[in-house]
N, C-alpha and C positions, 0 to 999 in steps of 0.2 A: 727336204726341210719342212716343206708344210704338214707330211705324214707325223713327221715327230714333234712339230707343233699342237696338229690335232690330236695325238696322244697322250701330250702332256697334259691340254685343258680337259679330255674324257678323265684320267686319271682322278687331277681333282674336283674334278667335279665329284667322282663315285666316292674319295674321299671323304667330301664336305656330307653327300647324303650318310656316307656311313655315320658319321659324328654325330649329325643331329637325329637319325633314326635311334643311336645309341641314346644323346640326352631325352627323345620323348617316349624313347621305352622307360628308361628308368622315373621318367616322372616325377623327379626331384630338382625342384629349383630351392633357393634363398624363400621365397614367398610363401610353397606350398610345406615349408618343412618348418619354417616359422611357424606356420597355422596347426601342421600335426602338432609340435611339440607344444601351444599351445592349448590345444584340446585334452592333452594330458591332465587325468582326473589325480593325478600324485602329489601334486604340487601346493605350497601352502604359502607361494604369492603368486602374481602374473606377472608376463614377462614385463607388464610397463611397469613394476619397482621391481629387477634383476637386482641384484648386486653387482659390483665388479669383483672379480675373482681375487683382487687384495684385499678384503674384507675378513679373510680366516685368518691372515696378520694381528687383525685388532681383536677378534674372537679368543684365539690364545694368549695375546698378551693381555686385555683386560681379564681374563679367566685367574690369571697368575695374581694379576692385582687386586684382585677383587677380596674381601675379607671370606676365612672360609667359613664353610656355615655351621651350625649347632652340631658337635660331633664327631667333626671331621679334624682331622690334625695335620694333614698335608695335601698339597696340590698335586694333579697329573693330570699329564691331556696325549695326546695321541692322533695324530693325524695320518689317517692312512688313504694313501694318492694310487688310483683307476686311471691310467695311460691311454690318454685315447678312447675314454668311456662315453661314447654321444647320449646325449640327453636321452634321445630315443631308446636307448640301449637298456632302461630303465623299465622298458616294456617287457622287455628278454628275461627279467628276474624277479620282477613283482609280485608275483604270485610265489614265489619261493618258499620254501619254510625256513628254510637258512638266509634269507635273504639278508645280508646285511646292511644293506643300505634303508631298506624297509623298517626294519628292525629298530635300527637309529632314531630312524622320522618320526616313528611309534614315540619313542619316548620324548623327543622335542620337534623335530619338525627336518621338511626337504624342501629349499631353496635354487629359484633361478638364481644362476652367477653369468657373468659373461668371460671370456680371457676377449683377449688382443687391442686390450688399449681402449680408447675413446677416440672415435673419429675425430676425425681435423683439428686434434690434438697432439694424441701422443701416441697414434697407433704401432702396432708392431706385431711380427708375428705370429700367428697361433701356433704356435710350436713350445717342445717340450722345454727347452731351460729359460728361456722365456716367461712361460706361464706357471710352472712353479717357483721362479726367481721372485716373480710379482706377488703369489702368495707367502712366502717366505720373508719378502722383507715390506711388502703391503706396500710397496711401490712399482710403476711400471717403467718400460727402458730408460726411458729420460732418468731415471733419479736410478734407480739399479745399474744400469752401463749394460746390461743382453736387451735388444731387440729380435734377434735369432740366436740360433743353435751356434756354435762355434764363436761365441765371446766371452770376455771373462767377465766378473761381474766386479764393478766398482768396490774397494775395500769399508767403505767407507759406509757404504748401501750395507747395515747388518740385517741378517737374519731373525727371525725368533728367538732360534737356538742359541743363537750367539747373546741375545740380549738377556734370556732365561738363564743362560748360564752365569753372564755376570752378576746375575742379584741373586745368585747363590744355588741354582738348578742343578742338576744335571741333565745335558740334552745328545740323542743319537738319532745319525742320520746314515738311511740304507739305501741302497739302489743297486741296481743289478747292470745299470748303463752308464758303460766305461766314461762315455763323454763328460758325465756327470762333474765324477769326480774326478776326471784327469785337467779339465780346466774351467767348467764354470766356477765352481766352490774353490780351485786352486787358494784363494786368499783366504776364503774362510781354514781352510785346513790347512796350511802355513800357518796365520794367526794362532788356531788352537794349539799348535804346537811347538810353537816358538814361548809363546806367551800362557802356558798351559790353561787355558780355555778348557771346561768340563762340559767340549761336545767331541764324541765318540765317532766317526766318518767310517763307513764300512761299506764294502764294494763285493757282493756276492755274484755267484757264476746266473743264477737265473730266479727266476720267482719264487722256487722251491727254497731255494737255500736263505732268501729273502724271507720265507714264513717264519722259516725255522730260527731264526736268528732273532724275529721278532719275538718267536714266542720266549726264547729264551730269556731277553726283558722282560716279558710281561707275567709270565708264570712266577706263583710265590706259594708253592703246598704250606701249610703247617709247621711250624719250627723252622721253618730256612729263613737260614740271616744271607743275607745279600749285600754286595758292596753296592754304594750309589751306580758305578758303572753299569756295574752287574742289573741296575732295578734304576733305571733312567726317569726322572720326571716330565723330559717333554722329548717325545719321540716321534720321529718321521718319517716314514717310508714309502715308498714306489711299488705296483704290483704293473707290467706290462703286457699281460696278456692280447687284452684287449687291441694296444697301440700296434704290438706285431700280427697280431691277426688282419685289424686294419689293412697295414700295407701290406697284405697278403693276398686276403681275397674281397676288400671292399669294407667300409664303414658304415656296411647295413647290416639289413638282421638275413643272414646266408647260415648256414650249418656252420659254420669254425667261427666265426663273429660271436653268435649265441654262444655256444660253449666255452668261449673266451670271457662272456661279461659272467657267465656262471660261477668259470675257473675264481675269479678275481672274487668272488662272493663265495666262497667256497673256504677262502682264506681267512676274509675281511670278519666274515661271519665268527669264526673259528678262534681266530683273534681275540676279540671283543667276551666272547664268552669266556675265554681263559683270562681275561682281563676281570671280570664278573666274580671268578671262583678264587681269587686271591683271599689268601688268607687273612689281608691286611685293608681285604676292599670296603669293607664299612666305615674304616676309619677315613677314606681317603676321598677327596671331591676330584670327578674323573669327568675332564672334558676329553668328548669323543666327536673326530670331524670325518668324514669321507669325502673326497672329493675327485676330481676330475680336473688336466690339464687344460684339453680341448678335444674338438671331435673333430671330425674328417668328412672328407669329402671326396667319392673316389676313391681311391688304395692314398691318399694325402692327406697335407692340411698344411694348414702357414694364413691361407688367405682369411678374407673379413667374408666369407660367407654364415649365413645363420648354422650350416651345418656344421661349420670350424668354429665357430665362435659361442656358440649355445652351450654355457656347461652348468652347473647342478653342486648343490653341499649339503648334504646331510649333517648333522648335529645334533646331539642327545641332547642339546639344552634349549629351549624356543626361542627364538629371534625375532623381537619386537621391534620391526622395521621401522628406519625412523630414516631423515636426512643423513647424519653422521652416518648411517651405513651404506645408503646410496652411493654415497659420494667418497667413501675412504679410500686415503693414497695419504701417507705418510710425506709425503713431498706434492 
């Protein structure tokens, strides 16, 4: 008995050294990755005015509201969502020539956001339908109904989409993860289709088909008439490279991580310019967002560390930080 007593405490003991040899090899805690992502030269606020990541709620619906300018004869915006893109990951493609997140910030600016809530408030967590639920209706769990993955989302908590559409839009939304639209949106996509709502829900096999789908919105050659479907005003979509690399081989910069934030920029970039070459695009005032759900920690994410919760928005049009952006949450 005491042999297999003393076997069990050698055991972990060698366990508890492997774990913590593991965390002070990697050298990553909340503290020192706070401080890298701070040091980041990209950035065009600091992290002490972040936004919270329901903030590109109010970005496209004042975009919609706003008068358009001298020339312009209709509105469009386009948000396009990097799964799992860590702030840091930013480092992995900056230098790009395609870059598209770069590209954006060029023309207005790239912003700290946070996901997962506000401590000893409302927190909840960093995870995927969560943290686009909050950008989507500019609310977080408390007023949308998803704190995690597998909830549905309060009916009553709309969308962009859904509000874009009622003041006479047409809006589509893509994603390539079944969970998505099998039950978070479940009510949004009920709604639309009960109540013919002019947003378009479309569930593709993977990123690829996700591009392709997008470009088919957004491409307009010369002479081609388009139906509103066909040529959506406020469109949204997911690229996940990034997120399944993540829980693959780690939410750092490894050979399939970098070539996953590449992948996603390879798209985003690609996008944006067929969005540029429209035949219809001088006419048209085109808010463009990129953004990120949350980042990881680990092959994971969910938790309030700076690694999960540090996330980033790019935007073609500058953002003159004020209170009301600090602080926006529609509820």
């Amino acid at each position: 008995m005491r042999v297999k007593k003393l076997l069990a405490v050698i055991i972990s003991a060698v366990m508890l050294c492997s774990l913590l040899l593991t965390s002070c090899s990697s050298g990553e805690n909340s503290k020192s990755y706070t401080k890298k992502v701070a040091a980041m030269d990209v950035f065009d606020n600091t992290l002490d005015n972040q936004m919270p990541q329901t903030v590109i709620h109010k970005l496209i619906t004042d975009h919609f509201n706003a008068p358009l300018p001298e020339g312009k004869t209709v509105k469009k915006a386009i948000f396009i969502g990097y799964d799992g893109f860590r702030a840091d990951g930013i480092n992995n493609v900056k230098d790009l020539d395609n870059s598209a997140i770069m590209y954006v910030k060029s023309l207005g600016g790239l912003y700290h956001t946070f996901s997962g809530g506000i401590a000893d408030k409302n927190e909840q967590a960093t995870s995927t339908a969560p943290s686009w639920m909050a950008m989507l209706t500019g609310g977080w769990g408390d007023y949308n109904g998803i704190t995690d993955n597998s909830q549905m989302k309060k009916p009553e908590a709309k969308t962009f989409l859904t509000e874009e559409a009622e003041n006479g839009h047409y809006g589509s939304f893509t994603t390539s993860w079944r969970e998505h639209t099998e039950l978070s949106y479940r009510p949004d996509i009920a709604n639309s289709i009960k109540n013919n709502i002019s947003v378009e829900y479309t569930h593709q096999i993977d990123d690829t088909a996700t591009y392709y789908q997008i470009l088919k919105y957004v491409s307009k050659p010369a002479g081609e008439e388009k139906t509103a479907a066909e040529d959506p005003d406020c469109i949204f979509f997911t690229l996940e490279y990034t997120d399944h690399a993540g829980h693959s081989t780690g939410y750092k910069s490894n050979d399939k991580y970098i070539e996953a934030c590449k992948d996603d920029e390879n798209y985003g970039y690609d996008i944006i310019k067929t969005i540029e070459a429209r035949s219809t695009y001088a006419e048209e005032d085109w808010l463009i967002i990129i953004s990120t759900d949350h980042g990881g920690k680990g092959k994971g994410h969910g938790g309030q560390s700076s690694m999960e919760k540090l996330t980033w928005l790019a935007c073609n049009k500058a953002i003159d930080i004020n209170d009301d952006y600090l602080n926006y949450a529609v509820k």
